[in-house]
C-alpha positions in Angstrom: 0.0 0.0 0.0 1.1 3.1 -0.6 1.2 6.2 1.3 -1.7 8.7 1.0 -1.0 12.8 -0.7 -1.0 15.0 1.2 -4.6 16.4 2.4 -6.4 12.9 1.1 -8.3 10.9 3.5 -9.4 7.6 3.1 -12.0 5.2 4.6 -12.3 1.7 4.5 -14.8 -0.9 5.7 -13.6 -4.4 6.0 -15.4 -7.8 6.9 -13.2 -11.1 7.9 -12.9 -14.2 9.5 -10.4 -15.0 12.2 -9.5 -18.7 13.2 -6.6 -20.3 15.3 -5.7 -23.3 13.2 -4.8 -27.0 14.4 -7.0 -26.3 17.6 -4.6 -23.9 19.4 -6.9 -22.6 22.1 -6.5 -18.9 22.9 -9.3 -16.3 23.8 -10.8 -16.0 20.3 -11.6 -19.5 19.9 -10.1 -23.5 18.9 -10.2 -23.0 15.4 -13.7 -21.8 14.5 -13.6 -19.2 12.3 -15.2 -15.6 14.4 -16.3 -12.7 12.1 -15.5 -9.7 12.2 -16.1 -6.3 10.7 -13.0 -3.4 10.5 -13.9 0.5 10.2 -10.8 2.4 9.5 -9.9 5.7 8.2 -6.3 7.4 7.0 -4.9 10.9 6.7 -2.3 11.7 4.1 0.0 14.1 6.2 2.8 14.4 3.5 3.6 12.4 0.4 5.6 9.9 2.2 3.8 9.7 5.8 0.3 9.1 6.5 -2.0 8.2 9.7 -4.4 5.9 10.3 -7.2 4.5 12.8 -9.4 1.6 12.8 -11.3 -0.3 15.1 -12.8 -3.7 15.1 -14.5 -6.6 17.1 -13.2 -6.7 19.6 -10.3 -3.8 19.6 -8.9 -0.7 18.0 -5.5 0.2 16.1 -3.6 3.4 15.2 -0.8 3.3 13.0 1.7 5.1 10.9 3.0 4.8 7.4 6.2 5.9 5.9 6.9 5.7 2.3 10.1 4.2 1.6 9.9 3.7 -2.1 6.7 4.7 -3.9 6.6 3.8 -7.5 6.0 6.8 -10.1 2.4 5.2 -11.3 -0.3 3.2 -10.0 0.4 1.8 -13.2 3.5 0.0 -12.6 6.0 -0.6 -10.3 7.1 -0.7 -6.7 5.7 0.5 -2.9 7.8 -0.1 -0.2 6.1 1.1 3.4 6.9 0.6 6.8 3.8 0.7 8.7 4.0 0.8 12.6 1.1 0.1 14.7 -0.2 -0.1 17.8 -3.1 -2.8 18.7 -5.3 -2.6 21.6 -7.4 -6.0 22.1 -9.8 -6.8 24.6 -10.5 -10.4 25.0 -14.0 -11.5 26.6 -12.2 -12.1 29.8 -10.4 -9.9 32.0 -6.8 -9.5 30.3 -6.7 -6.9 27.9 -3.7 -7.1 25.5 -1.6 -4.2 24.0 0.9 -5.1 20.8 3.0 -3.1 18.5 3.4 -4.4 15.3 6.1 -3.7 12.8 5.4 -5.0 8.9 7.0 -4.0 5.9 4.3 -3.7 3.1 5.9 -4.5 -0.5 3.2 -3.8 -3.6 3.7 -4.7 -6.8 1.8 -2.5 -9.0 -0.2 -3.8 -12.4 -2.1 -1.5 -14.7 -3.7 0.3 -11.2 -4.1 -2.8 -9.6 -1.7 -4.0 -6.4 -0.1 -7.2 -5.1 0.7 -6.4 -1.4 3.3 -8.7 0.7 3.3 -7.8 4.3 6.3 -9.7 6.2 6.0 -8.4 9.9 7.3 -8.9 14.1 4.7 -8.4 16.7 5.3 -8.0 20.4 2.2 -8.6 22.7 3.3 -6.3 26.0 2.3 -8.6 29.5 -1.2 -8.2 30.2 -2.4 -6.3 33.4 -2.6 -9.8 35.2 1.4 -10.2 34.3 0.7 -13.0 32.5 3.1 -12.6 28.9 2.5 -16.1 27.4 3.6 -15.7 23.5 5.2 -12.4 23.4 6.7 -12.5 20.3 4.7 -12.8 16.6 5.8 -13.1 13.3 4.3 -13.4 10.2 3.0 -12.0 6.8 0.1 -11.3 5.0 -0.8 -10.9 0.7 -3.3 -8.8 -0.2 -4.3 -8.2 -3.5 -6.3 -4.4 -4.6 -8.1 -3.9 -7.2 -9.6 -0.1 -8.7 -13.4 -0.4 -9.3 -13.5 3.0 -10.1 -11.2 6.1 -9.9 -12.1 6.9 -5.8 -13.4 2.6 -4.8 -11.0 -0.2 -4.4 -11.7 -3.6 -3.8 -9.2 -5.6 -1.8 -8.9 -9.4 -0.5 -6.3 -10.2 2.2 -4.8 -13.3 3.7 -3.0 -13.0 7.2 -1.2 -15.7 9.6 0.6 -14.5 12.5 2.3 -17.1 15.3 4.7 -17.6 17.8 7.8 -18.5 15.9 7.7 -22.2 17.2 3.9 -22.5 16.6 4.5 -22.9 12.7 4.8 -26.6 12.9 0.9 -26.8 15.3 -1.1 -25.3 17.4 -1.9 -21.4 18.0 -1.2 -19.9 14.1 -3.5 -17.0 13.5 -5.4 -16.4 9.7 -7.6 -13.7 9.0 -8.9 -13.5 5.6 -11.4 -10.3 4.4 -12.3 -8.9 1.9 -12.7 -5.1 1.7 -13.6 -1.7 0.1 -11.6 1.8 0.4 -13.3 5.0 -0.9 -11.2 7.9 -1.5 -7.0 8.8 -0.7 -5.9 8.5 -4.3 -5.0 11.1 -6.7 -6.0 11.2 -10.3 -3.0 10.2 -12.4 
């Protein structure tokens, strides 16, 4: 994903499905997929740094983005972001969690189209019962956007996330969604 002009907002609304796969038991489930639905909105500060919020069931998120390599067209080739974030998460228990997450988006652009890769580390901070359990996350996501007309996009993402060990079993994370953006991109 690219960063945002300057001045242009975007909104986005997002529905998923979230499942911990080979029966990992966590506070969101033992592998049955739970929906959810995202509401987000960005703010292009300059051409190379924009702002964003969203929340969703059952937490919220603010994050940065800084344009590392933006590509001269939508047309054609490459966006390279780094896209801090903080996540707030409240579980239906008493722990809340708090994470900061650090991916690197790469998109690949085709014709106004975009393949997004999204390698990241997460760190979940202790919750306020002291309890840390998996602390460290990593992971990546693909996403792939699509212009349905010059201010609507239509994207579909794919995300895992796990502790490093958890690869080979229990307690990996996917989220797939699909989702719609309206607005944020200038006219080329």
């Amino acid at each position: 994903m690219i960063t945002l002009d300057p001045g242009h907002f975007q909104f986005s609304i997002s529905p998923s499905a979230q499942a911990v796969l080979s029966g990992g038991r966590d506070s969101i489930g033992t592998g049955v997929p739970v929906p959810q639905l995202e509401l987000g909105a960005r703010y292009g500060v300059t051409e190379r740094f924009d702002v964003g919020a969203r929340v969703y069931f059952p937490g919220a998120e603010a994050d940065v983005r800084f344009g590392l390599l933006r590509a001269p067209s939508l047309r054609s080739g490459v966006d390279v972001t780094l896209a801090p974030s903080v996540n707030y998460v409240a579980f239906l228990t008493t722990n809340t969690q708090w994470a900061v997450s650090l991916p690197l988006l790469v998109g690949l652009n085709f014709n106004g189209s975009q393949l997004t890769l999204g390698p990241r580390v997460s760190y979940i901070l202790p919750s306020e019962s002291g309890d840390s359990g998996n602390t460290f996350l990593v992971g990546t996501s693909v996403g792939y956007s699509v212009p349905l007309n010059p201010s609507t996009r239509f994207t579909t993402e794919l995300a895992v996330l796990a502790p490093p060990a958890s690869f080979r079993g229990d307690g990996v994370l996917c989220r797939a969604g699909i989702g719609f953006t309206f607005g944020g991109y200038a006219q080329e």
